[in-house]
N, CA and C atoms as a LAMMPS dump frame, in Angstrom:
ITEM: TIMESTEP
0
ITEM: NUMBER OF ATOMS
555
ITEM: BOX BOUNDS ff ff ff
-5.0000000000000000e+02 5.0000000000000000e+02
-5.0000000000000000e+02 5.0000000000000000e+02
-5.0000000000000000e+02 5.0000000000000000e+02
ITEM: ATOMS id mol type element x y z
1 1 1 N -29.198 254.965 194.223
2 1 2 C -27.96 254.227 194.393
3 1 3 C -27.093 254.463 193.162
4 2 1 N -25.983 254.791 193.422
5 2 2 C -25.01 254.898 192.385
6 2 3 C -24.337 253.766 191.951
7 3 1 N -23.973 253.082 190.439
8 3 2 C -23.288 252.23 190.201
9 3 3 C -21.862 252.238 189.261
10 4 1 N -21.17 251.598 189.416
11 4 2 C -19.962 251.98 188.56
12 4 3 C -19.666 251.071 187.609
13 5 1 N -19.181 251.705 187.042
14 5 2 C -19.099 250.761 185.576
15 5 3 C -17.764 251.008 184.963
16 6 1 N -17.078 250.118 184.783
17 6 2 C -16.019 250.16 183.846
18 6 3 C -15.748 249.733 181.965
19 7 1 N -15.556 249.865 181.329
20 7 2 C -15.697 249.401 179.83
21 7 3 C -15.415 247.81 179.845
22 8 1 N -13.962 247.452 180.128
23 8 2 C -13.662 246.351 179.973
24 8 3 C -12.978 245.947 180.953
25 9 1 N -13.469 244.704 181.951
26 9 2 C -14.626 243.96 181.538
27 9 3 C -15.561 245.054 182.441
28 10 1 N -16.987 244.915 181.989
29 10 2 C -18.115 245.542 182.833
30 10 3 C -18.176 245.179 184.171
31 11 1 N -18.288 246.084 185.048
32 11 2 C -17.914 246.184 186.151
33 11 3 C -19.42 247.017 187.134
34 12 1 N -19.972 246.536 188.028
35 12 2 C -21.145 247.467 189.006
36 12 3 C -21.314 246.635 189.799
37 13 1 N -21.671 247.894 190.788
38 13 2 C -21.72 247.456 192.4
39 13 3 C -22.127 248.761 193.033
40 14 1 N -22.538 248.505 194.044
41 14 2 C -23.496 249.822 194.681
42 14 3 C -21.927 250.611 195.152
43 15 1 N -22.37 251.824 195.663
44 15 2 C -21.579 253.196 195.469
45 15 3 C -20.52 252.488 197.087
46 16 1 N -21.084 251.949 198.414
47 16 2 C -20.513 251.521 199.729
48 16 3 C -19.594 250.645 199.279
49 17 1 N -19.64 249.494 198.513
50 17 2 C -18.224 248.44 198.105
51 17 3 C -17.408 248.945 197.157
52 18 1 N -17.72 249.833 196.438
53 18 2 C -16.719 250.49 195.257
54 18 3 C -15.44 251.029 196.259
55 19 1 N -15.767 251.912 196.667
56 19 2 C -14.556 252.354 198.126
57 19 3 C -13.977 251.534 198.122
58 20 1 N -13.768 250.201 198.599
59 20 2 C -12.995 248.993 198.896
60 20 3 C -12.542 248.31 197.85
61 21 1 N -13.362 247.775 196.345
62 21 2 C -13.089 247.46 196.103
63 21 3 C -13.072 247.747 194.497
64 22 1 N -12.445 249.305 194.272
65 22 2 C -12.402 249.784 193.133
66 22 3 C -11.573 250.914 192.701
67 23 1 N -10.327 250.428 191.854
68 23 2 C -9.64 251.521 191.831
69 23 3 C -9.629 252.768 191.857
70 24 1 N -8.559 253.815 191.73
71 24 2 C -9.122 254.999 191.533
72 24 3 C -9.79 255.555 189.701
73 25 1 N -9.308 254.611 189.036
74 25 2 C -9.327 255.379 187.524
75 25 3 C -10.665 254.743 187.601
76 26 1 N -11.67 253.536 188.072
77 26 2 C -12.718 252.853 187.954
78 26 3 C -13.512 254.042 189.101
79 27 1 N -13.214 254.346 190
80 27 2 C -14.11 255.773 190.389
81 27 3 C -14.335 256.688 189.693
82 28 1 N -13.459 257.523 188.898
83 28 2 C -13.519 258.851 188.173
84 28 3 C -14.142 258.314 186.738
85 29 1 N -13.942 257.083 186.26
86 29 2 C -14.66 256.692 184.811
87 29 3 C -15.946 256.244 185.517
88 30 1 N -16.652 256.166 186.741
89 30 2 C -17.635 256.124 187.371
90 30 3 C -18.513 257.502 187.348
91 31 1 N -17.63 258.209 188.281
92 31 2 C -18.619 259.869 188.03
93 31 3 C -18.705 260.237 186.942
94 32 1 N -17.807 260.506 185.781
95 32 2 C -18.446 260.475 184.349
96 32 3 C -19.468 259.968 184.169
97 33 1 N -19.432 258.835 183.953
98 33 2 C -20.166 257.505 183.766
99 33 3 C -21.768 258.003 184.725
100 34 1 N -21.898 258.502 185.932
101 34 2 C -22.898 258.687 186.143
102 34 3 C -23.771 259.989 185.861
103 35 1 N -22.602 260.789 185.384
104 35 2 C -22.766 262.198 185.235
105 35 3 C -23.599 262.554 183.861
106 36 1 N -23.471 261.134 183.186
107 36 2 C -23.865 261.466 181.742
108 36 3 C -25.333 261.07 182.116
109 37 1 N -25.135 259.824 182.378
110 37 2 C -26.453 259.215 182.495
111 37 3 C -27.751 260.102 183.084
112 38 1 N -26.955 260.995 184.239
113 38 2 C -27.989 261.834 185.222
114 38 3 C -28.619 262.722 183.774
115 39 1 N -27.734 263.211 183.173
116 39 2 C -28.153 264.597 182.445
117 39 3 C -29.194 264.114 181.246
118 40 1 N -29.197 262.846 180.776
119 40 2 C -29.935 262.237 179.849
120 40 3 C -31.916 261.995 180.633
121 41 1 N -32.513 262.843 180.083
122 41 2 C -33.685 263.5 180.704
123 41 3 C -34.587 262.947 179.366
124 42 1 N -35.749 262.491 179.856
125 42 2 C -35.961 261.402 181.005
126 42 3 C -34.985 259.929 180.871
127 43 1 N -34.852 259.32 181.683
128 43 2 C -33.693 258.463 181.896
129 43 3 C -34.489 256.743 181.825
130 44 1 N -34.635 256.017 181.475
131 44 2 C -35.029 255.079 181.26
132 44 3 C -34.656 253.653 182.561
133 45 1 N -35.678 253.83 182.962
134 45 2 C -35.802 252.837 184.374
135 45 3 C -34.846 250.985 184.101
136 46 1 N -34.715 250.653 183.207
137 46 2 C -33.962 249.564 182.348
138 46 3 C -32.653 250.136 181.943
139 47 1 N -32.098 248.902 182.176
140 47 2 C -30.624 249.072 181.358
141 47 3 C -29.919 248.002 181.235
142 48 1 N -29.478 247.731 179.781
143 48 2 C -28.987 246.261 179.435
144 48 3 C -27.185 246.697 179.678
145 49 1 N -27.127 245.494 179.704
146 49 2 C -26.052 245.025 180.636
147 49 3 C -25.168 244.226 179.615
148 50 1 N -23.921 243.983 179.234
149 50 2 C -23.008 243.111 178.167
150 50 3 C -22.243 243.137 179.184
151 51 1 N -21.997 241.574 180.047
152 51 2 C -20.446 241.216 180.892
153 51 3 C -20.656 242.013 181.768
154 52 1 N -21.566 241.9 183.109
155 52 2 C -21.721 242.652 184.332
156 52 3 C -21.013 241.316 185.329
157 53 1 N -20.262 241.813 185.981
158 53 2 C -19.885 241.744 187.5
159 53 3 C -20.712 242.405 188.296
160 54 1 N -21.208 241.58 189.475
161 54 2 C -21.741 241.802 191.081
162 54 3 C -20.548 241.656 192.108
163 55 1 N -20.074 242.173 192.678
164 55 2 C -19.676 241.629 193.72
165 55 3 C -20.229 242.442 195.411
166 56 1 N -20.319 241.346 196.345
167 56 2 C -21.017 241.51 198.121
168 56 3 C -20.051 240.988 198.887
169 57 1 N -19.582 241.522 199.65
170 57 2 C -18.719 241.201 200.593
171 57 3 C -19.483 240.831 202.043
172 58 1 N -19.386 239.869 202.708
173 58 2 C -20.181 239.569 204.214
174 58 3 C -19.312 240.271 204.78
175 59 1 N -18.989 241.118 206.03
176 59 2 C -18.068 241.315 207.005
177 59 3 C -16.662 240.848 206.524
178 60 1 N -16.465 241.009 205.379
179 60 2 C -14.818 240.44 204.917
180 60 3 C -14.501 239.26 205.362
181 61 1 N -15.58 238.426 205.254
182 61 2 C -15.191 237.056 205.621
183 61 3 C -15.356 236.298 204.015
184 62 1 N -16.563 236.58 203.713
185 62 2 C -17.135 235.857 202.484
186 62 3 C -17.294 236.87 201.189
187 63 1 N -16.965 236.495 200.261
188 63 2 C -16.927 237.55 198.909
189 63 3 C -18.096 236.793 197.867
190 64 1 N -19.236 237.484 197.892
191 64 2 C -20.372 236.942 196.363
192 64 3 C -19.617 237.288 195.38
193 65 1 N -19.715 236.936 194.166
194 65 2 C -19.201 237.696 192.778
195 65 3 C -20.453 236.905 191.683
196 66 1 N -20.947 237.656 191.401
197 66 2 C -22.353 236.87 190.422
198 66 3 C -21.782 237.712 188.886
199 67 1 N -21.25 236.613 187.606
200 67 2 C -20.552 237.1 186.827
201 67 3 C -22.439 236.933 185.525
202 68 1 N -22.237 237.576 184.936
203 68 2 C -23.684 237.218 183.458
204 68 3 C -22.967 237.83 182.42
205 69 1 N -23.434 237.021 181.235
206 69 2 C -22.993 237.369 179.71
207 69 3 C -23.836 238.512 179.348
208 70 1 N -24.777 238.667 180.187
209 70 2 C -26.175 239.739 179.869
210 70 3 C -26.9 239.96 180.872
211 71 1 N -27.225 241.16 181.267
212 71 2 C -28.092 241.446 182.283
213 71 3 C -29.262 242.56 181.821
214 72 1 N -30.798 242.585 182.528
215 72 2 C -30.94 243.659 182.206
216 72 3 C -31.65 244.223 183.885
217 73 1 N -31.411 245.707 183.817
218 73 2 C -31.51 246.152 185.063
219 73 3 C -32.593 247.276 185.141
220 74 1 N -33.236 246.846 186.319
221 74 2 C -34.533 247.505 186.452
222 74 3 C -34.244 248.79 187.85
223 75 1 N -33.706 250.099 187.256
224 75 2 C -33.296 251.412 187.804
225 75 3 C -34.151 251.438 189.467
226 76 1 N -35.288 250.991 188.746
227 76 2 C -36.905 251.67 189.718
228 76 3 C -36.941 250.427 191.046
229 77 1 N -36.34 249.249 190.53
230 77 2 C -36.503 247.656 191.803
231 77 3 C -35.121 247.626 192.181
232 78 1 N -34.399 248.241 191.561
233 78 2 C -32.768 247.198 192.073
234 78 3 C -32.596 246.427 192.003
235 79 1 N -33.029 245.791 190.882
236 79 2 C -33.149 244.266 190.536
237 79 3 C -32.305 244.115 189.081
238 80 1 N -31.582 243.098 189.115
239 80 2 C -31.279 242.987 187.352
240 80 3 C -31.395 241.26 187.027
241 81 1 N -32.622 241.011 186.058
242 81 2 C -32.264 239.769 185.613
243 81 3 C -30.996 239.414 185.078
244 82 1 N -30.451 238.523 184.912
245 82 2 C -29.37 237.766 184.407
246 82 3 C -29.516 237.045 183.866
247 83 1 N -28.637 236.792 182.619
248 83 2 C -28.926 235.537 181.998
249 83 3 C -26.951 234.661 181.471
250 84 1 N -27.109 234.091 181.598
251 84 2 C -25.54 233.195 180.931
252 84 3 C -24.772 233.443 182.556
253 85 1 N -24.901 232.456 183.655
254 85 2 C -24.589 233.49 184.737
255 85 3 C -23.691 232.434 185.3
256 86 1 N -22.852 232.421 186.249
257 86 2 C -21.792 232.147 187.163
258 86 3 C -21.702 232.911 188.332
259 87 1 N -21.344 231.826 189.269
260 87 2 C -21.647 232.612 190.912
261 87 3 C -20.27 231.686 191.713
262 88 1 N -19.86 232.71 191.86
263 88 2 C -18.762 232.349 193.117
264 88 3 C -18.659 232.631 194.697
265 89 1 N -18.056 232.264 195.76
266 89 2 C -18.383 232.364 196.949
267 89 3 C -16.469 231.778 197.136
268 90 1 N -16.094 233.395 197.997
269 90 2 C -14.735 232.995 197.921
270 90 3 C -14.605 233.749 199.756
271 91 1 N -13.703 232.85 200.441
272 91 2 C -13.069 233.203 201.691
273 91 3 C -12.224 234.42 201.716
274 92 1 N -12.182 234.938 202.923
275 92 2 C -11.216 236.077 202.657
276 92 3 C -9.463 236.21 202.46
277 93 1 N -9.223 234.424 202.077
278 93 2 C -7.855 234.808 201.431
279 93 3 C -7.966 234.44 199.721
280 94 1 N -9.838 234.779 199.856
281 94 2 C -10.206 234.553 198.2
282 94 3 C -9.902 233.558 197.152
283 95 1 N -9.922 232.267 198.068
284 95 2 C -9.749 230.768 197.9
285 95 3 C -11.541 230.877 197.12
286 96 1 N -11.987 230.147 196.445
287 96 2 C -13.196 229.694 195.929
288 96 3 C -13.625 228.986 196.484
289 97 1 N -14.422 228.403 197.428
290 97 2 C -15.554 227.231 198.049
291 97 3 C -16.427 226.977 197.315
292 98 1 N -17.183 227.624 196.802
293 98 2 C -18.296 227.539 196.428
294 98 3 C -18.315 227.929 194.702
295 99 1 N -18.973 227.71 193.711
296 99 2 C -19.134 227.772 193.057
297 99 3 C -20.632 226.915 191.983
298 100 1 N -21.104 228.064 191.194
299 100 2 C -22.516 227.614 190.585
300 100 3 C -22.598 228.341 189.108
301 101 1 N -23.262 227.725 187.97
302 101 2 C -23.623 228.115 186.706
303 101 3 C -25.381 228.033 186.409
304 102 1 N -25.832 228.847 186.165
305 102 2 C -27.161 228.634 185.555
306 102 3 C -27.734 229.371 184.195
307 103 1 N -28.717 229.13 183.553
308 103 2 C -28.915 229.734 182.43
309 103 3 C -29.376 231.089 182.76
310 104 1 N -30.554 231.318 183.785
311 104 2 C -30.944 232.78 184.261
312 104 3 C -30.615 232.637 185.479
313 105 1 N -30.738 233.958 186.059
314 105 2 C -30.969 234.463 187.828
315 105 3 C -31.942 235.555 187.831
316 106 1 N -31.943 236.228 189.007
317 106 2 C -32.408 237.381 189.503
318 106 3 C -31.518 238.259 190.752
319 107 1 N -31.232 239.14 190.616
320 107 2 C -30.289 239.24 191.817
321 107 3 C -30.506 240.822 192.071
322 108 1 N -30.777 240.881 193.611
323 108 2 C -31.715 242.048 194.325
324 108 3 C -30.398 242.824 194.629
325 109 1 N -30.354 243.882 194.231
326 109 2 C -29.138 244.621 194.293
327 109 3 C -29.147 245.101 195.544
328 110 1 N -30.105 245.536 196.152
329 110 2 C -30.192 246.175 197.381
330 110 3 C -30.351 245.175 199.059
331 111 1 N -30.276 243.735 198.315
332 111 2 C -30.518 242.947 199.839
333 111 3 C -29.076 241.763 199.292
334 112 1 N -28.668 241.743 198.098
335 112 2 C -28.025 240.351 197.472
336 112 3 C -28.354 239.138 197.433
337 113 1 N -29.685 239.089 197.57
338 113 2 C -30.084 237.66 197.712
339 113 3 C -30.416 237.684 195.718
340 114 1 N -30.01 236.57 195.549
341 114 2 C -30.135 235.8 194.072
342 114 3 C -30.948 234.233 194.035
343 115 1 N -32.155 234.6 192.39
344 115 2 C -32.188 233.279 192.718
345 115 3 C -31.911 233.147 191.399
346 116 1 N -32.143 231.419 191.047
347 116 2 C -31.258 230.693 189.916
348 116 3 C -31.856 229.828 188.998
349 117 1 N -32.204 229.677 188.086
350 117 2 C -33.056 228.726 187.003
351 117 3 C -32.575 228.375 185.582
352 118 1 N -33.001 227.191 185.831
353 118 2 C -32.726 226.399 184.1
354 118 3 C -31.414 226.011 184.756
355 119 1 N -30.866 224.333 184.334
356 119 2 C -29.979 223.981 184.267
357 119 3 C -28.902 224.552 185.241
358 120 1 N -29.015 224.186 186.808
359 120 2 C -28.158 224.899 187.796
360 120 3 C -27.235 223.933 188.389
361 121 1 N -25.801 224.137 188.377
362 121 2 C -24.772 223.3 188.695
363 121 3 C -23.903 223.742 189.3
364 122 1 N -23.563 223.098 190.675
365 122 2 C -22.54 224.04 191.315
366 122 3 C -21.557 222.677 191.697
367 123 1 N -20.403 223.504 192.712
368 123 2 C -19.536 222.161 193.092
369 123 3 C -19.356 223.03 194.274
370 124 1 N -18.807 222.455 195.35
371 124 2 C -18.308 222.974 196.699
372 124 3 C -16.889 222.637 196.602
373 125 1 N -15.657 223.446 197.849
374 125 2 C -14.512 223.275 197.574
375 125 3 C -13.8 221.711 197.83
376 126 1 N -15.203 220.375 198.542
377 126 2 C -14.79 219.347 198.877
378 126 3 C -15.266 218.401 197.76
379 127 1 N -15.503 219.233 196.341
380 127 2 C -15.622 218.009 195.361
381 127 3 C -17.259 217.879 195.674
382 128 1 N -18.296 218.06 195.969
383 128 2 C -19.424 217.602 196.045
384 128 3 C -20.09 218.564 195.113
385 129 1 N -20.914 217.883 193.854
386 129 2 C -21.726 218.259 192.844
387 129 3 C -23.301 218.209 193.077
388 130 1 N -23.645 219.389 192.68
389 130 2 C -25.217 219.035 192.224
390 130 3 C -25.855 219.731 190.918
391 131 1 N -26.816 219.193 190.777
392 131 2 C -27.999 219.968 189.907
393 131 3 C -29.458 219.8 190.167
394 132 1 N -29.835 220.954 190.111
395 132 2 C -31.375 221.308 190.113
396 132 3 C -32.091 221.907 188.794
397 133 1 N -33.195 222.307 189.152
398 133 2 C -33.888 222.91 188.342
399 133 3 C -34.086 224.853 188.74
400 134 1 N -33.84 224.927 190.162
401 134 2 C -33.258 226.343 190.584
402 134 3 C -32.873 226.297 191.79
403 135 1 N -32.73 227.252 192.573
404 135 2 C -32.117 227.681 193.703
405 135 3 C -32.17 228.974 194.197
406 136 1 N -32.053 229.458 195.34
407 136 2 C -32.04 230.332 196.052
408 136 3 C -31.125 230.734 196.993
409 137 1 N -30.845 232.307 197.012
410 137 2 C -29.384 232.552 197.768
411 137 3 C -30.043 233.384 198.864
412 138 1 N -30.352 233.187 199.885
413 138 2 C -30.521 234.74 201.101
414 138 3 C -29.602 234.9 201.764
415 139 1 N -29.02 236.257 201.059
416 139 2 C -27.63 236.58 201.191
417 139 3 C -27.704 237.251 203.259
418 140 1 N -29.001 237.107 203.789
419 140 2 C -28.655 237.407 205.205
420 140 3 C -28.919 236.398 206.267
421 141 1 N -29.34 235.499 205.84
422 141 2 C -29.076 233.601 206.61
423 141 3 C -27.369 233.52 206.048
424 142 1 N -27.166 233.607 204.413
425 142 2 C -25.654 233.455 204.482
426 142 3 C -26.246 232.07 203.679
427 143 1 N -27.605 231.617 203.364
428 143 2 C -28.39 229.705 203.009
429 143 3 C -28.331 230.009 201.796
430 144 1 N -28.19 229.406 200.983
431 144 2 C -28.341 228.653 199.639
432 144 3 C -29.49 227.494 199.558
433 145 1 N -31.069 227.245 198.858
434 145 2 C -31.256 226.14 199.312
435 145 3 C -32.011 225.88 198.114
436 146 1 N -33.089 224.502 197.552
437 146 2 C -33.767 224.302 196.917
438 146 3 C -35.017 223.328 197.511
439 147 1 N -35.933 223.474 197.281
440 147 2 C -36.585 222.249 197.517
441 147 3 C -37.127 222.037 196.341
442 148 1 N -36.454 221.74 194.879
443 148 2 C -36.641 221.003 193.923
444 148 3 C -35.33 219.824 193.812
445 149 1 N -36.288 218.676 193.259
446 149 2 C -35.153 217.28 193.014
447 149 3 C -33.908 218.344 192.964
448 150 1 N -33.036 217.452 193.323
449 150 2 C -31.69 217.424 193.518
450 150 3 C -30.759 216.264 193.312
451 151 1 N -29.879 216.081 192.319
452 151 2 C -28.814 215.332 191.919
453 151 3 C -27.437 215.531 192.629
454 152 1 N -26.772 215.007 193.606
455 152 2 C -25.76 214.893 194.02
456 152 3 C -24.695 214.204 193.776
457 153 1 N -23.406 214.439 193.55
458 153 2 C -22.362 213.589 192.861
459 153 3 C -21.246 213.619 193.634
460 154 1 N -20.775 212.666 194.819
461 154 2 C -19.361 213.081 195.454
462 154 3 C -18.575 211.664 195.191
463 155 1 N -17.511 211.937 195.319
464 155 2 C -16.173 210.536 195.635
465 155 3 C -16.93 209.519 195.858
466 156 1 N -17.864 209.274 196.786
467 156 2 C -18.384 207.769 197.162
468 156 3 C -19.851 207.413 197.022
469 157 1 N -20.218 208.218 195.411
470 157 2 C -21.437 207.838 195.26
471 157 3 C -22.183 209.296 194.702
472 158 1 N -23.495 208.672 193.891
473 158 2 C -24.469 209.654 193.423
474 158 3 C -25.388 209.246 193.95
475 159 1 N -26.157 210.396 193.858
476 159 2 C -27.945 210.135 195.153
477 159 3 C -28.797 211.433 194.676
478 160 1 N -29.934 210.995 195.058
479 160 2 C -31.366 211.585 194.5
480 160 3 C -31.494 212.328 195.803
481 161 1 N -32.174 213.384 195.866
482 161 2 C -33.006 214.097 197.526
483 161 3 C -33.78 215.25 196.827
484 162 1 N -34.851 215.739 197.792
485 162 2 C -35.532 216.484 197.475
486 162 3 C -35.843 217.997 197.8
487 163 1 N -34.413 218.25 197.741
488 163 2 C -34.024 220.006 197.919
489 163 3 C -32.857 219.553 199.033
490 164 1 N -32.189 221.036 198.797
491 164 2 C -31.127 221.041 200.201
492 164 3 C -30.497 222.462 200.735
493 165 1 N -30.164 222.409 201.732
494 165 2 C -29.842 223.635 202.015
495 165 3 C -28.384 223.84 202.411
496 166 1 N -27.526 225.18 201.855
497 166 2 C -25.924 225.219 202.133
498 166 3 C -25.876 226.23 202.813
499 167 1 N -25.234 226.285 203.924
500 167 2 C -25.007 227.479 204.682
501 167 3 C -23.41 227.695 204.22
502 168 1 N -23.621 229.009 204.103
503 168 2 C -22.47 229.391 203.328
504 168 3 C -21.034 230.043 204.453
505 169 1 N -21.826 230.402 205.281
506 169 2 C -20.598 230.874 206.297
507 169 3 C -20.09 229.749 207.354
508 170 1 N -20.961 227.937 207.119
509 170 2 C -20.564 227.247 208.034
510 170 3 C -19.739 226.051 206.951
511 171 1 N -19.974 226.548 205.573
512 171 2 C -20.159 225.198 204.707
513 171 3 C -20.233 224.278 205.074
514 172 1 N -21.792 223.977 205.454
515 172 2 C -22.405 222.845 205.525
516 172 3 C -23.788 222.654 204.515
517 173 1 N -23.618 221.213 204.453
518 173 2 C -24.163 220.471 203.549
519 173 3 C -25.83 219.774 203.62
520 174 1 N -26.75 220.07 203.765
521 174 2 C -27.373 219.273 204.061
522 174 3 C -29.148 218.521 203.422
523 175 1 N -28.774 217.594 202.467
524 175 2 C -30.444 217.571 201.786
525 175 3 C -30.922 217.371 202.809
526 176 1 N -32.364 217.438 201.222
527 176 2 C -33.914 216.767 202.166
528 176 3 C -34.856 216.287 201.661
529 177 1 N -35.604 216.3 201.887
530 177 2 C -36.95 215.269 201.498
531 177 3 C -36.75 213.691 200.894
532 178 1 N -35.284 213.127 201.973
533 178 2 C -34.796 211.554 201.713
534 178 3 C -34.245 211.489 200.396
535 179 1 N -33.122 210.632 200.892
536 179 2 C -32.086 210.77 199.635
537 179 3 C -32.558 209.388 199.173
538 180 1 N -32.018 208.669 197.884
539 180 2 C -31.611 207.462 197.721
540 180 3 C -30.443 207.834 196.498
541 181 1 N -29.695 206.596 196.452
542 181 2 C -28.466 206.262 196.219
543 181 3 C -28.949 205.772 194.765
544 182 1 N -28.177 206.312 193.279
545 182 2 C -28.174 206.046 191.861
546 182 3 C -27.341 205.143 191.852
547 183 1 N -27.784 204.291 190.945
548 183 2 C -26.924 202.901 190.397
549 183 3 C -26.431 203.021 189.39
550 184 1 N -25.069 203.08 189.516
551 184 2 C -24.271 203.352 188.202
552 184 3 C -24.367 202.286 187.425
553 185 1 N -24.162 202.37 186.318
554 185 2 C -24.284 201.394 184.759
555 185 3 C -22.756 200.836 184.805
């Protein structure tokens, strides 16, 4: 799989979304960019990452963009840990719905499913907050879910539950393992 990369800001994504969504000077500083790398014998299965962009498009309905301060990427899995990370989930007039921060991820370059750990906080576009301890994205349900505690925070109240799941192409909402309602001070 080919990836492209730009200097500033760092920029990759498999070789099929670049077409769509990558200029022309970010193509040609791409084939360089891969041209060097090819000729560098033997080539090292890892590669650290400073300010990587992901972005997955569903059928041009839904746009992933998984932003990290640091990544490092494993050539041989298609995998790149992440760390300092931000995740967005935007409609196709690229309005934001969704949105999440965590300290690490993991994110499968070749399927887009991501998951999420340490300190994970997202908000939806109707104001509804949570935090966990991680999370999970399967980018081909389109689900977001956890079944670790879960902290919820909306307009008419905070509440405890025990994981939940977001479908991302219906945005819907829904814990589990019984909520109860926090008593504010």
């Amino acid at each position: 799989m080919v990836f492209f990369y730009a200097a500033s800001p760092a920029v990759w994504c498999p070789a099929r979304w670049a077409q769509a969504l990558a200029p022309p000077f970010l193509i040609a500083s791409a084939i360089v960019f891969s041209s060097l790398v090819g000729a560098a014998e033997p080539r090292s299965p890892l590669l650290e990452i400073e300010k990587m962009t992901f972005v997955a498009a569903h059928d041009g309905e839904n746009q992933v963009r998984v932003f990290a301060d640091r990544a490092r990427f494993d050539t041989s899995r298609d995998v790149a840990n992440l760390y300092g990370v931000r995740t967005t989930i935007s409609d196709s007039e690229q309005e934001i719905y969704f949105e999440m921060t965590c300290d690490e991820g993991e994110l499968d370059l070749a399927t887009s499913d991501f998951s999420a750990e340490g300190k994970v906080a997202g908000r939806t576009q109707n104001g509804l907050e949570f935090e966990a301890d991680w999370l999970r994205y399967d980018h081909g349900k389109g689900e977001l879910y956890t079944d670790a505690p879960v902290l919820i925070r909306e307009s008419f109240g905070t509440y405890r539950g025990g994981g939940f799941r977001y479908n991302v192409h219906k945005r819907r909402f829904r814990l589990h393992g019984g909520a109860s309602m926090v008593q504010e001070q």
